[in-house]
CHARMM internal coordinates of N, CA and C (Angstrom, degrees):
IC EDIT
DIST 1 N 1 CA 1.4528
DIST 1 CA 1 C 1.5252
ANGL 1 N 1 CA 1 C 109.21
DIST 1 C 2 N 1.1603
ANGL 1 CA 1 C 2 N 110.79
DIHE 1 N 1 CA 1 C 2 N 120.95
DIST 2 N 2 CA 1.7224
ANGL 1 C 2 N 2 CA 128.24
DIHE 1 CA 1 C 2 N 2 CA 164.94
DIST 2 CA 2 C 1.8251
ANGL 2 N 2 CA 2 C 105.87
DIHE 1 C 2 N 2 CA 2 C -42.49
DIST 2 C 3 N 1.4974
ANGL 2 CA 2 C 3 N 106.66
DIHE 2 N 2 CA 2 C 3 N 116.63
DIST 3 N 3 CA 1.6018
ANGL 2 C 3 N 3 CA 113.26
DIHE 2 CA 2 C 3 N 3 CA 168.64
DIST 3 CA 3 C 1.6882
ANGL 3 N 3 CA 3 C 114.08
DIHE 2 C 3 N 3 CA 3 C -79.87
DIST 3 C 4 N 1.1120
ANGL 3 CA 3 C 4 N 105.47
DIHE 3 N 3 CA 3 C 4 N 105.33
DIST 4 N 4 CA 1.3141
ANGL 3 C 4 N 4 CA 111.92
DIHE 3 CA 3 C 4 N 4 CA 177.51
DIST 4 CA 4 C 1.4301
ANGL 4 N 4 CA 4 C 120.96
DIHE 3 C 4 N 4 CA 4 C -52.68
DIST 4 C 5 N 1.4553
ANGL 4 CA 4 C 5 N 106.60
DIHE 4 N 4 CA 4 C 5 N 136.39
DIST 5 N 5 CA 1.6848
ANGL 4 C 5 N 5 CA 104.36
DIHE 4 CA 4 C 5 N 5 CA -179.42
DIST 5 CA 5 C 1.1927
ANGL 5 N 5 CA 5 C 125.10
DIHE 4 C 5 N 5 CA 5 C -84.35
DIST 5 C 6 N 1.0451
ANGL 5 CA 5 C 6 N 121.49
DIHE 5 N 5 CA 5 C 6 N 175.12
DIST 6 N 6 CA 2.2499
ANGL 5 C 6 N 6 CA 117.70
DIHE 5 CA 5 C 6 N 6 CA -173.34
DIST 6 CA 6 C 1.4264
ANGL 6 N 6 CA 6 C 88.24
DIHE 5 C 6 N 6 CA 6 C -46.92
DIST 6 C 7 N 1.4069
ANGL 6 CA 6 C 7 N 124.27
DIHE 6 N 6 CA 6 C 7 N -88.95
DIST 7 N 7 CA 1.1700
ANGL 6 C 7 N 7 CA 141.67
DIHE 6 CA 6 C 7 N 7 CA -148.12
DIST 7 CA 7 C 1.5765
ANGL 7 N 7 CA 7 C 113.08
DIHE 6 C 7 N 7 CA 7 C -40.33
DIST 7 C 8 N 1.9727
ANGL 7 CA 7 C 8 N 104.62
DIHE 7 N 7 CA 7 C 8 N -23.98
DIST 8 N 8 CA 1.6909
ANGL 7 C 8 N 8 CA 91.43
DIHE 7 CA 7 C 8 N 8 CA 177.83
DIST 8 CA 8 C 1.7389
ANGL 8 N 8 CA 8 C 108.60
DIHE 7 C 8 N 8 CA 8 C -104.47
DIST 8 C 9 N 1.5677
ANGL 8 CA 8 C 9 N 101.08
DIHE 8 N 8 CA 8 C 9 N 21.48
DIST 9 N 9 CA 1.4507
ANGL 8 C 9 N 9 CA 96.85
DIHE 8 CA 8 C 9 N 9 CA -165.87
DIST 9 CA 9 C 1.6360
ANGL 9 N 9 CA 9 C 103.73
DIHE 8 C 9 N 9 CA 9 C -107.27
DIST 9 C 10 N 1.3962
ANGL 9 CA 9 C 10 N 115.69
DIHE 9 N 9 CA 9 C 10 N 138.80
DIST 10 N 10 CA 1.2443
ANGL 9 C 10 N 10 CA 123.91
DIHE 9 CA 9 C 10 N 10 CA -179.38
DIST 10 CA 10 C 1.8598
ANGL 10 N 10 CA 10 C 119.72
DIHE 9 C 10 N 10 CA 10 C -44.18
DIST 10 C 11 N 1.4971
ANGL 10 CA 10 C 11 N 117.88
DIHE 10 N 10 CA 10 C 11 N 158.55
DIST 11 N 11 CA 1.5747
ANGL 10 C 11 N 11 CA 95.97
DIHE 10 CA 10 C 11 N 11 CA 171.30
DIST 11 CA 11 C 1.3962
ANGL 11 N 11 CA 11 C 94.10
DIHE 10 C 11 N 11 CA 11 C -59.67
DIST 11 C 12 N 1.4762
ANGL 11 CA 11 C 12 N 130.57
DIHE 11 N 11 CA 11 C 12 N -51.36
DIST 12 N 12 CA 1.5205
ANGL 11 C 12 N 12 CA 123.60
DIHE 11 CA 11 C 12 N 12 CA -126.41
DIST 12 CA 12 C 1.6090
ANGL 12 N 12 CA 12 C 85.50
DIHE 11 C 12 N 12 CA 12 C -77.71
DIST 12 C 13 N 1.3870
ANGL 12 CA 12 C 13 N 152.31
DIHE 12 N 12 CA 12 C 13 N -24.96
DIST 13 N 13 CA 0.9779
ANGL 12 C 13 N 13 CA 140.98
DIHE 12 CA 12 C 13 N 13 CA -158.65
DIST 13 CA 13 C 1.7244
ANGL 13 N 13 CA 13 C 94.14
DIHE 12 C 13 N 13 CA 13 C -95.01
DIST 13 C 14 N 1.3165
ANGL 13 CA 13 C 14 N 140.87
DIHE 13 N 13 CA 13 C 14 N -40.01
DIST 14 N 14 CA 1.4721
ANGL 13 C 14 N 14 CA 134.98
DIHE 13 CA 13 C 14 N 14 CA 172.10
DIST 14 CA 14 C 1.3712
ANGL 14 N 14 CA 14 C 115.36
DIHE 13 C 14 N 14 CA 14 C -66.53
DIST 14 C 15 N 1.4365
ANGL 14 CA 14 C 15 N 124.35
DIHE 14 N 14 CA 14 C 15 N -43.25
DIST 15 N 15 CA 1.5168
ANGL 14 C 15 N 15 CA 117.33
DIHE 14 CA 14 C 15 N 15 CA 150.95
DIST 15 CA 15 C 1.4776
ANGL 15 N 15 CA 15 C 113.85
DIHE 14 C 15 N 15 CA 15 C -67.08
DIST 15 C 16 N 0.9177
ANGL 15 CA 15 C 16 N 149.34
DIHE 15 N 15 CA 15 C 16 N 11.93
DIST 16 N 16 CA 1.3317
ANGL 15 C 16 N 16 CA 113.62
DIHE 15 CA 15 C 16 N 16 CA 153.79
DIST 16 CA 16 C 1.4344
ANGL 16 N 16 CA 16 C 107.32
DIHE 15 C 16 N 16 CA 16 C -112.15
DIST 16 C 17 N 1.2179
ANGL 16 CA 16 C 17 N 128.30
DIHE 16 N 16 CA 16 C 17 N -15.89
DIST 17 N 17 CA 1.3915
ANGL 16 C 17 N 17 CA 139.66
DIHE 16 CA 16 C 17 N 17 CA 163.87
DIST 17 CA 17 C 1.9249
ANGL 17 N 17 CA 17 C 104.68
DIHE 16 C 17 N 17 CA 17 C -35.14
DIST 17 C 18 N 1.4925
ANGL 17 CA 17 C 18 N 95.04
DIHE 17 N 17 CA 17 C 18 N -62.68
DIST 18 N 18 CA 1.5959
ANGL 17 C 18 N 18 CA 107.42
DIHE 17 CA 17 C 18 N 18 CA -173.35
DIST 18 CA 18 C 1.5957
ANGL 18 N 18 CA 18 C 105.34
DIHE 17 C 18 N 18 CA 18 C -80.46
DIST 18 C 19 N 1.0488
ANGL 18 CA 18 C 19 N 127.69
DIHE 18 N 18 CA 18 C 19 N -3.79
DIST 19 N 19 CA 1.2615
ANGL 18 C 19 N 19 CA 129.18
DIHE 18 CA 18 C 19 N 19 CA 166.92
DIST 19 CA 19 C 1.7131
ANGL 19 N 19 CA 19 C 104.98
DIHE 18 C 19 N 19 CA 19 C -82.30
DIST 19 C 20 N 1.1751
ANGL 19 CA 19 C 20 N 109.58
DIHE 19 N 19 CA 19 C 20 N -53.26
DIST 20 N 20 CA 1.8861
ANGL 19 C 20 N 20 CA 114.81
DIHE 19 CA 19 C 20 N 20 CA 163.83
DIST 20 CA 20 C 1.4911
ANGL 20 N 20 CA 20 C 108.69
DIHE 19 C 20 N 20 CA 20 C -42.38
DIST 20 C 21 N 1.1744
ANGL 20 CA 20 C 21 N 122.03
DIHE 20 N 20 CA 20 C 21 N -54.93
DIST 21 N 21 CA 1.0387
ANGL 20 C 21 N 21 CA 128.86
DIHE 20 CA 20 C 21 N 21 CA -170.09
DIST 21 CA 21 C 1.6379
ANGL 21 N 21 CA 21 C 126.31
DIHE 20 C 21 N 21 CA 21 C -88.71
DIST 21 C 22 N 1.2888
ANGL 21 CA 21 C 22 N 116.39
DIHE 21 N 21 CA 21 C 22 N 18.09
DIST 22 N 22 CA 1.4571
ANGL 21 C 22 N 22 CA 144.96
DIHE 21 CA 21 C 22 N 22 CA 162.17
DIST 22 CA 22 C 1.1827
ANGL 22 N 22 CA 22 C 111.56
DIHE 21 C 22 N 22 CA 22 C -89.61
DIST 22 C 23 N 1.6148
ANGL 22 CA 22 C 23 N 100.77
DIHE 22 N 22 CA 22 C 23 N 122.94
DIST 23 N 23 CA 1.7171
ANGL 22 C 23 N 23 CA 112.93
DIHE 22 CA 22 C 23 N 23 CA 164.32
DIST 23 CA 23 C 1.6006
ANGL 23 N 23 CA 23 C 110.44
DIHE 22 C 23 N 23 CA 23 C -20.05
DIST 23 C 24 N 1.2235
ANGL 23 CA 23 C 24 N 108.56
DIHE 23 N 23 CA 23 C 24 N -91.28
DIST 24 N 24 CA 1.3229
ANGL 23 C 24 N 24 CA 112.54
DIHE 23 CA 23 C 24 N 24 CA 165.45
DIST 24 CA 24 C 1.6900
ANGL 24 N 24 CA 24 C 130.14
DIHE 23 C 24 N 24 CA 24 C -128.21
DIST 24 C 25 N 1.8476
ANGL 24 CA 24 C 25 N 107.80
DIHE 24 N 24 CA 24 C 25 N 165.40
DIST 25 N 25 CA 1.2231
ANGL 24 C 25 N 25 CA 85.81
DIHE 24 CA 24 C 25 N 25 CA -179.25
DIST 25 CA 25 C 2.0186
ANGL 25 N 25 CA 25 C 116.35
DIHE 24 C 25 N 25 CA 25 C -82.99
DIST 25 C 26 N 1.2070
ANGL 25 CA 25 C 26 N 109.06
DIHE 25 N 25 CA 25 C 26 N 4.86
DIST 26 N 26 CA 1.1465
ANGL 25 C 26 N 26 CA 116.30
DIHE 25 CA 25 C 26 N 26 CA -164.32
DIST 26 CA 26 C 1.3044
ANGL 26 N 26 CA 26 C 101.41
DIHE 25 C 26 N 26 CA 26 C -70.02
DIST 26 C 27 N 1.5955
ANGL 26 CA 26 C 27 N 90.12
DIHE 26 N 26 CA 26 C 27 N -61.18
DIST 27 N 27 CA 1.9560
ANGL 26 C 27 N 27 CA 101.64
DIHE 26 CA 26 C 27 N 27 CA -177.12
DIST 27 CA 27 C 1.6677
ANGL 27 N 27 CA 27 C 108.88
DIHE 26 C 27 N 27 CA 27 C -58.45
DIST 27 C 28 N 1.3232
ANGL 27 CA 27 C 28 N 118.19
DIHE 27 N 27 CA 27 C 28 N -40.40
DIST 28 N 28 CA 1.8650
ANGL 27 C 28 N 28 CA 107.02
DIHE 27 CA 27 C 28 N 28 CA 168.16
DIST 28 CA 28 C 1.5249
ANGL 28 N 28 CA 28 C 111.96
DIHE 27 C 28 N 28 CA 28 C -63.94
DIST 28 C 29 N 1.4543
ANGL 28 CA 28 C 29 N 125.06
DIHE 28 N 28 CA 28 C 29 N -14.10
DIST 29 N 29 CA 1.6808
ANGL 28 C 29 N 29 CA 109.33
DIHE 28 CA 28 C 29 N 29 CA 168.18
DIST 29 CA 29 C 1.4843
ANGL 29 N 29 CA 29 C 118.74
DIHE 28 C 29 N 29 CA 29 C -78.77
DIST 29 C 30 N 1.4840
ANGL 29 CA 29 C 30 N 102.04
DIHE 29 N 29 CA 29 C 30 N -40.39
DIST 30 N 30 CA 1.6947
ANGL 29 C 30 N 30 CA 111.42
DIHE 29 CA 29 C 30 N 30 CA 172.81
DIST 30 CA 30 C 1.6652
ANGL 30 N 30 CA 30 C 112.36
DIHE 29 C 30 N 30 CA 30 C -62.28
DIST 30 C 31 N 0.9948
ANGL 30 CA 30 C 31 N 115.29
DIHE 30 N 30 CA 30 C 31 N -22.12
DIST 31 N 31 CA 1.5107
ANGL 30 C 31 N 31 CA 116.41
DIHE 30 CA 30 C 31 N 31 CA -166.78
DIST 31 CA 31 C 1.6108
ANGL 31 N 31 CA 31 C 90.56
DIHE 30 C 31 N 31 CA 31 C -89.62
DIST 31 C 32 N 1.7130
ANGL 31 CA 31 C 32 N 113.98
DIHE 31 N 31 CA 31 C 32 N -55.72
DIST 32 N 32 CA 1.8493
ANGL 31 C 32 N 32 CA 109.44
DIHE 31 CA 31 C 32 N 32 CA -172.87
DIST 32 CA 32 C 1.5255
ANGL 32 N 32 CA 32 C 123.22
DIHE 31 C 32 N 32 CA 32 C -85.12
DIST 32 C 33 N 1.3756
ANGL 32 CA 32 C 33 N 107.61
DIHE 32 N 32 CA 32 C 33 N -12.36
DIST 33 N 33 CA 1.3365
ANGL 32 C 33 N 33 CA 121.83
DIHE 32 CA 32 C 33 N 33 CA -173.61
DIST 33 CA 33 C 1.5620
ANGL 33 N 33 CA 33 C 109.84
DIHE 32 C 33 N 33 CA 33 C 66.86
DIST 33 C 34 N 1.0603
ANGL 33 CA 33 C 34 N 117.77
DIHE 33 N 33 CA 33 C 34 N 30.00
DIST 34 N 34 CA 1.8453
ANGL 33 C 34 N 34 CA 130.65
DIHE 33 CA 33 C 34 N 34 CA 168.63
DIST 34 CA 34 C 1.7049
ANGL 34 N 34 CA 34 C 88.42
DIHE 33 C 34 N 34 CA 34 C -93.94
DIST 34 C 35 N 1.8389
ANGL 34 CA 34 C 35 N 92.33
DIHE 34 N 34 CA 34 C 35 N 133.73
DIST 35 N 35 CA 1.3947
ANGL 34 C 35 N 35 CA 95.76
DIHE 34 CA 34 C 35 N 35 CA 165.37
DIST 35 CA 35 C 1.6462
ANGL 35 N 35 CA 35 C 125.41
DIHE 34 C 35 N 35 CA 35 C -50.26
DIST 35 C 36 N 1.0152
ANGL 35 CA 35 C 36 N 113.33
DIHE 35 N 35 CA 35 C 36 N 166.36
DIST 36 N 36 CA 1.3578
ANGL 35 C 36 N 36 CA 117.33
DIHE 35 CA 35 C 36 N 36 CA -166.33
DIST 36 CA 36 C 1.4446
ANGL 36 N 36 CA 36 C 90.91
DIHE 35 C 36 N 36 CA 36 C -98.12
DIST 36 C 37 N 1.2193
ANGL 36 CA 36 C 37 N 136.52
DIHE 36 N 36 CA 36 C 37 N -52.64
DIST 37 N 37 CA 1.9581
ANGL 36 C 37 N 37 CA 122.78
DIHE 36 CA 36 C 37 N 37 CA -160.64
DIST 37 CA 37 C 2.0575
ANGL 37 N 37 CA 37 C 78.12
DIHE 36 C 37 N 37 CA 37 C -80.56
DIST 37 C 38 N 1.2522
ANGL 37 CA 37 C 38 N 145.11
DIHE 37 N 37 CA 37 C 38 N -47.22
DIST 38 N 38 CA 1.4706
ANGL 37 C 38 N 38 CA 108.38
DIHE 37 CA 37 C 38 N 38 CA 177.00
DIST 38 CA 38 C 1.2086
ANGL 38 N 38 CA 38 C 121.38
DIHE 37 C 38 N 38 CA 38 C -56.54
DIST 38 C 39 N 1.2302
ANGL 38 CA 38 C 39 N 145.12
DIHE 38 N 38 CA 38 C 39 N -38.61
DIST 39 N 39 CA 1.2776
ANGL 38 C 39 N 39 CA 135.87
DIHE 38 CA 38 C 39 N 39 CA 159.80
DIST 39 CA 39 C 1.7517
ANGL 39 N 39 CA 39 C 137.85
DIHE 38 C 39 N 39 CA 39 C -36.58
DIST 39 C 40 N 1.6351
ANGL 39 CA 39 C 40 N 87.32
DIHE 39 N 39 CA 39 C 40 N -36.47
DIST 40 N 40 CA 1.5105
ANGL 39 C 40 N 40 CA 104.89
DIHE 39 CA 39 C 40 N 40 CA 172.70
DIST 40 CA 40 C 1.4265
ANGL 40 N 40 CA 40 C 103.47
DIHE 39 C 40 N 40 CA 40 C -76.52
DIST 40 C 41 N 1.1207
ANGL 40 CA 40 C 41 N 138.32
DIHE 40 N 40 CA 40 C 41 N -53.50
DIST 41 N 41 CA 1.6827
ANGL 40 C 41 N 41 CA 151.92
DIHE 40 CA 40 C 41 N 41 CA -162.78
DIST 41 CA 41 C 1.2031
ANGL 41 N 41 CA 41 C 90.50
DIHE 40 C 41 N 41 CA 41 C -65.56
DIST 41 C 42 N 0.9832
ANGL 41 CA 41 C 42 N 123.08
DIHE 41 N 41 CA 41 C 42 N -59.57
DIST 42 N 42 CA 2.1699
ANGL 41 C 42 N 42 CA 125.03
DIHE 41 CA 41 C 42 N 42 CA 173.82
DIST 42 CA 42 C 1.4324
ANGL 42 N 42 CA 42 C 122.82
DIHE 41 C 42 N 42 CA 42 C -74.04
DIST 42 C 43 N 1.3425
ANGL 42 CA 42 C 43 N 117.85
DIHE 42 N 42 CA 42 C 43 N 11.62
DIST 43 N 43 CA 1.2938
ANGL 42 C 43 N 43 CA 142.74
DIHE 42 CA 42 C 43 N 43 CA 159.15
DIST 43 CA 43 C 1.3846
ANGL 43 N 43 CA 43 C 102.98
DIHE 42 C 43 N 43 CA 43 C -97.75
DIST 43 C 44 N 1.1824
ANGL 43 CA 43 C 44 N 134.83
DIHE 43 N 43 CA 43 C 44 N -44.83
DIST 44 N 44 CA 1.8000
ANGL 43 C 44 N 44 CA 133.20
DIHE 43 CA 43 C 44 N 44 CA -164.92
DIST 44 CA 44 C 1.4136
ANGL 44 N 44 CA 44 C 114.05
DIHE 43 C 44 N 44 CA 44 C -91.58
DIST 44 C 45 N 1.7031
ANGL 44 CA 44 C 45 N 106.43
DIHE 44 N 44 CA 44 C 45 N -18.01
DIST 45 N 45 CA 1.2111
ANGL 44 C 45 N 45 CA 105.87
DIHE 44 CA 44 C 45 N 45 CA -178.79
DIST 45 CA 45 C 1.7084
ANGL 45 N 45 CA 45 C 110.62
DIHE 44 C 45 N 45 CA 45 C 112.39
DIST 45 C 46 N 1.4411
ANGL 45 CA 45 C 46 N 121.40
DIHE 45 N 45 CA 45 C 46 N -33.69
DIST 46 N 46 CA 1.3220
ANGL 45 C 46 N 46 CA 136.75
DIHE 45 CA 45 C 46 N 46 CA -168.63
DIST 46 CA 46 C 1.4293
ANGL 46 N 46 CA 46 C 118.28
DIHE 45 C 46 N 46 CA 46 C -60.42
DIST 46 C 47 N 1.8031
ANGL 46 CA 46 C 47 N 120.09
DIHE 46 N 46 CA 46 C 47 N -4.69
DIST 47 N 47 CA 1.4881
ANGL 46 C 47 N 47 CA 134.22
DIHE 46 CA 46 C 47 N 47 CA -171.59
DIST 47 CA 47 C 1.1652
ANGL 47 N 47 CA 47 C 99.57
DIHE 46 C 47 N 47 CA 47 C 177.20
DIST 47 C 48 N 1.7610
ANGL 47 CA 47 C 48 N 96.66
DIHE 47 N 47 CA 47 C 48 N 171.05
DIST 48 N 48 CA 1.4001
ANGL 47 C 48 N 48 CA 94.12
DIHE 47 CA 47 C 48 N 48 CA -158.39
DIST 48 CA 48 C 1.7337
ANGL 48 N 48 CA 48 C 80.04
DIHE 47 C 48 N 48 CA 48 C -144.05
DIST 48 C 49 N 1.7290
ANGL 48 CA 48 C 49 N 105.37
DIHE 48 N 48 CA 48 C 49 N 157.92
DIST 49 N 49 CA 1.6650
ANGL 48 C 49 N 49 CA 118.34
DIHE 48 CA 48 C 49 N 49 CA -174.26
DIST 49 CA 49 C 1.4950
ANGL 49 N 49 CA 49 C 103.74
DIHE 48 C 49 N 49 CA 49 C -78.47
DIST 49 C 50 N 1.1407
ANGL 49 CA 49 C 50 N 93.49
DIHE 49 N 49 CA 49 C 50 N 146.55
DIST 50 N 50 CA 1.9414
ANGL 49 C 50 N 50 CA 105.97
DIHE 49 CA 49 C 50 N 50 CA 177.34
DIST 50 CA 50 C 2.1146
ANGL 50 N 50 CA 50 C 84.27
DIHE 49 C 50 N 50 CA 50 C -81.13
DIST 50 C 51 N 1.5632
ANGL 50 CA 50 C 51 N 97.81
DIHE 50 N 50 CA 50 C 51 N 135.95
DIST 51 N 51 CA 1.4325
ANGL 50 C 51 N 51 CA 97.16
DIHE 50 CA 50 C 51 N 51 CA 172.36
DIST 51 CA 51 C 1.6955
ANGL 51 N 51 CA 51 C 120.22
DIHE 50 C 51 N 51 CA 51 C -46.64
DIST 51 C 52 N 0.9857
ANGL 51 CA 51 C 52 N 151.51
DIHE 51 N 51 CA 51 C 52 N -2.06
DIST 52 N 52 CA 1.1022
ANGL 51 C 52 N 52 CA 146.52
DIHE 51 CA 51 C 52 N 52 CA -145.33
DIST 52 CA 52 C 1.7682
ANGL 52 N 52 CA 52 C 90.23
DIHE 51 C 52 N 52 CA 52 C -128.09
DIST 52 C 53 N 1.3237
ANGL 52 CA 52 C 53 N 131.22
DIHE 52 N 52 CA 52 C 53 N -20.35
DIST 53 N 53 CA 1.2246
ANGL 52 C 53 N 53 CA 145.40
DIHE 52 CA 52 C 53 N 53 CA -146.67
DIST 53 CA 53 C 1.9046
ANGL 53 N 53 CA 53 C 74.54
DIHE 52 C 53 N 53 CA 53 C -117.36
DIST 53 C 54 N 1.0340
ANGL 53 CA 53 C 54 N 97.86
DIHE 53 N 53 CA 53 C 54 N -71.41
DIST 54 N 54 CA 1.8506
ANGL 53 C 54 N 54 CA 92.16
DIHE 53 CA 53 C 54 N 54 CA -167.26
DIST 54 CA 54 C 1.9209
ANGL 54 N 54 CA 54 C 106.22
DIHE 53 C 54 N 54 CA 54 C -53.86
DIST 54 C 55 N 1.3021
ANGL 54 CA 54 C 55 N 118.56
DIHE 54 N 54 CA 54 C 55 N -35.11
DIST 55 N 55 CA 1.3461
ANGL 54 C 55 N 55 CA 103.37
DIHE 54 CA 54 C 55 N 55 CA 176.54
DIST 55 CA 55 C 1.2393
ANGL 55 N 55 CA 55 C 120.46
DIHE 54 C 55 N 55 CA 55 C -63.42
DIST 55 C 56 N 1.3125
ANGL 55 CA 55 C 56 N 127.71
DIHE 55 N 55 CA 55 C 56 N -33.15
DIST 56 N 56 CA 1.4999
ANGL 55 C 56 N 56 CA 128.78
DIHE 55 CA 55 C 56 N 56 CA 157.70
DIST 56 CA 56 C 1.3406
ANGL 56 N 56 CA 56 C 108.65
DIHE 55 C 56 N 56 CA 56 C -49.91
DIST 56 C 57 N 1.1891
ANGL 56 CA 56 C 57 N 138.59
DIHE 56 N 56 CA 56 C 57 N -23.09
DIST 57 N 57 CA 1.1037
ANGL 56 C 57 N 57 CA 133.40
DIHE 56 CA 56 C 57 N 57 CA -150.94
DIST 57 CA 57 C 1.4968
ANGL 57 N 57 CA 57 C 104.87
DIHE 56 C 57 N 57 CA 57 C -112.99
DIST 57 C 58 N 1.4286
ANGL 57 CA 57 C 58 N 115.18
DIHE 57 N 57 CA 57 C 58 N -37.79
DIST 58 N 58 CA 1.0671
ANGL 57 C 58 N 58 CA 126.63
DIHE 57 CA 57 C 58 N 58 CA 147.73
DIST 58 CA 58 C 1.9478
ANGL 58 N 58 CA 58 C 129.79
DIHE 57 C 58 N 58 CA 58 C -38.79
DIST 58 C 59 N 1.2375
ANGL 58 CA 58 C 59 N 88.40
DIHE 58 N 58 CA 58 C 59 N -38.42
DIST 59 N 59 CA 1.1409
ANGL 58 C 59 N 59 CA 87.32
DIHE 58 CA 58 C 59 N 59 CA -156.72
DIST 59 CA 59 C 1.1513
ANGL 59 N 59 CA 59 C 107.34
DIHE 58 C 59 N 59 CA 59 C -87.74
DIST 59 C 60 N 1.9180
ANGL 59 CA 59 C 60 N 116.93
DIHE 59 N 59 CA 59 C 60 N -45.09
DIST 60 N 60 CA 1.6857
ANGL 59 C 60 N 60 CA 102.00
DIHE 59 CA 59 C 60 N 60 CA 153.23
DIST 60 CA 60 C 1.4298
ANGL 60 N 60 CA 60 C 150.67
DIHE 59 C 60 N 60 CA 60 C -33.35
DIST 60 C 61 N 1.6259
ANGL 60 CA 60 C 61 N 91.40
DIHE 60 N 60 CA 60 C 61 N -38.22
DIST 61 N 61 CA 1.8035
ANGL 60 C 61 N 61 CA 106.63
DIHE 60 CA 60 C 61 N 61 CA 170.45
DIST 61 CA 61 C 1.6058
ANGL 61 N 61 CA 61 C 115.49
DIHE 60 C 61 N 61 CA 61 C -66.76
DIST 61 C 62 N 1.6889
ANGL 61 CA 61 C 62 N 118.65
DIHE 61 N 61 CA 61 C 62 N -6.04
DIST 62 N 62 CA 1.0441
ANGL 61 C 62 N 62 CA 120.24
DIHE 61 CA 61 C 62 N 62 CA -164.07
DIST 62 CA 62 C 1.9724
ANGL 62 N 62 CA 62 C 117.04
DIHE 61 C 62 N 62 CA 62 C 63.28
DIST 62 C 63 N 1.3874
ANGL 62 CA 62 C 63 N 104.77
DIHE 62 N 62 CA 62 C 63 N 19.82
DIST 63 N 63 CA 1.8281
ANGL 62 C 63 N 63 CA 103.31
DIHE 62 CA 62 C 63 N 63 CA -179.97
DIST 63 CA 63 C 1.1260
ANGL 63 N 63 CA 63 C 103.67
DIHE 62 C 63 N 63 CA 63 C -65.77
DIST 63 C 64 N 1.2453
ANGL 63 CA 63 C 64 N 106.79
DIHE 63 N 63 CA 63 C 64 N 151.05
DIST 64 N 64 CA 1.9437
ANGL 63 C 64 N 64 CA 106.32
DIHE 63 CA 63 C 64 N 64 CA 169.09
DIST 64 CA 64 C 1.6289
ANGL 64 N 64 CA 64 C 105.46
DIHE 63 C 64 N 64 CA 64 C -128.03
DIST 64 C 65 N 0.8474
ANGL 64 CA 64 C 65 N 101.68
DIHE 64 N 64 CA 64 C 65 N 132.06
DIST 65 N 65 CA 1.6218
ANGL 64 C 65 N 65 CA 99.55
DIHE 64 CA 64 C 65 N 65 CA -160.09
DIST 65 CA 65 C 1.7985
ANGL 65 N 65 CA 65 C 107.16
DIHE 64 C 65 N 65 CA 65 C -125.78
DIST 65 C 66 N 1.4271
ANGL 65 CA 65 C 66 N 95.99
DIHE 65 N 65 CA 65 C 66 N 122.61
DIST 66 N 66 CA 1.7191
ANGL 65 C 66 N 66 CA 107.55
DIHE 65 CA 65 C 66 N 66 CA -166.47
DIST 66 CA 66 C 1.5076
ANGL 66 N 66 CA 66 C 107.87
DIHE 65 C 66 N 66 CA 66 C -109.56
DIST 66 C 67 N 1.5737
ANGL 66 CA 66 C 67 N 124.85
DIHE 66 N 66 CA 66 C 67 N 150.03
DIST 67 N 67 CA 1.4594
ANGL 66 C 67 N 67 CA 124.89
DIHE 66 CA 66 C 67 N 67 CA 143.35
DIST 67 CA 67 C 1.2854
ANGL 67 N 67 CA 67 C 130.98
DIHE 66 C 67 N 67 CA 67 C -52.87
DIST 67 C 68 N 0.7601
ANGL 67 CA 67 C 68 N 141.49
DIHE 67 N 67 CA 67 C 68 N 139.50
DIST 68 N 68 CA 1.5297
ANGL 67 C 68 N 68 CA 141.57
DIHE 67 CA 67 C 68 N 68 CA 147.23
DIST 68 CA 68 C 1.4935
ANGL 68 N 68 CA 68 C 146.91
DIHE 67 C 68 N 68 CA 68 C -111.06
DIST 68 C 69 N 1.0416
ANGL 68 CA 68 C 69 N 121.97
DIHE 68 N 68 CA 68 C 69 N 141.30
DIST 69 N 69 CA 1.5833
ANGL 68 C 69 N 69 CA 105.72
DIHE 68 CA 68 C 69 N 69 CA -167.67
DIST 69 CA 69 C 1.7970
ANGL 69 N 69 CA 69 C 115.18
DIHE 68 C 69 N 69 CA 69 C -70.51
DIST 69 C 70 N 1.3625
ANGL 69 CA 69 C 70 N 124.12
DIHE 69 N 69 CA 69 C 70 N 122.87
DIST 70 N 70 CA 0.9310
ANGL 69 C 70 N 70 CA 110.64
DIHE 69 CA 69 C 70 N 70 CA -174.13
DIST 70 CA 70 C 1.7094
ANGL 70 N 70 CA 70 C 125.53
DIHE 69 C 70 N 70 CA 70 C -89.35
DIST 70 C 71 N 1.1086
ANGL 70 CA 70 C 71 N 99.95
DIHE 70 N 70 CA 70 C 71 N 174.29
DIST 71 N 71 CA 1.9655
ANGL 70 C 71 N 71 CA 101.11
DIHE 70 CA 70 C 71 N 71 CA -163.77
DIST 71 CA 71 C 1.3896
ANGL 71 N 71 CA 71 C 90.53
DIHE 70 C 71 N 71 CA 71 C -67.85
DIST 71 C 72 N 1.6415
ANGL 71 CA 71 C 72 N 103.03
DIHE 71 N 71 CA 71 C 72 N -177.55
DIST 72 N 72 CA 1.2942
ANGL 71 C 72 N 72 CA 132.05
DIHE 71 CA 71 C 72 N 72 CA 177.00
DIST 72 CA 72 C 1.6251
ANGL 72 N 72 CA 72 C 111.73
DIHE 71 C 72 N 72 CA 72 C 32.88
END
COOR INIT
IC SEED 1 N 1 CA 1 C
IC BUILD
């Protein structure tokens, strides 16, 4: 299977990637002030962030997140 690149990968799949890939999720709630069991639930897959919740979330991970023109 072909590894998809940033550009074809969803936010919710690059934030939660870097949410996996965080020390912890405790210390990313204390640091964003997003509850800590929503963070976990949007870590497992079980819910998903209201956009305003992912730009914080974004923004700690340092993501930068662009439009693009789409095909066809």
């Amino acid at each position: 299977m072909k590894k998809q690149t940033t550009e074809s990968r969803t936010l919710t799949e690059v934030l939660r990637e870097a949410l996996n890939n965080a020390e912890s999720v405790r210390a990313v709630a204390r640091a964003t002030g997003l509850e800590q069991a929503s963070l976990v639930r949007f870590r497992t897959g079980q819910r998903t962030l209201r956009l305003d919740k992912a730009d914080i979330l974004a923004a700690y991970f340092g993501i930068e997140y662009r439009q693009t023109k789409r095909k066809g």
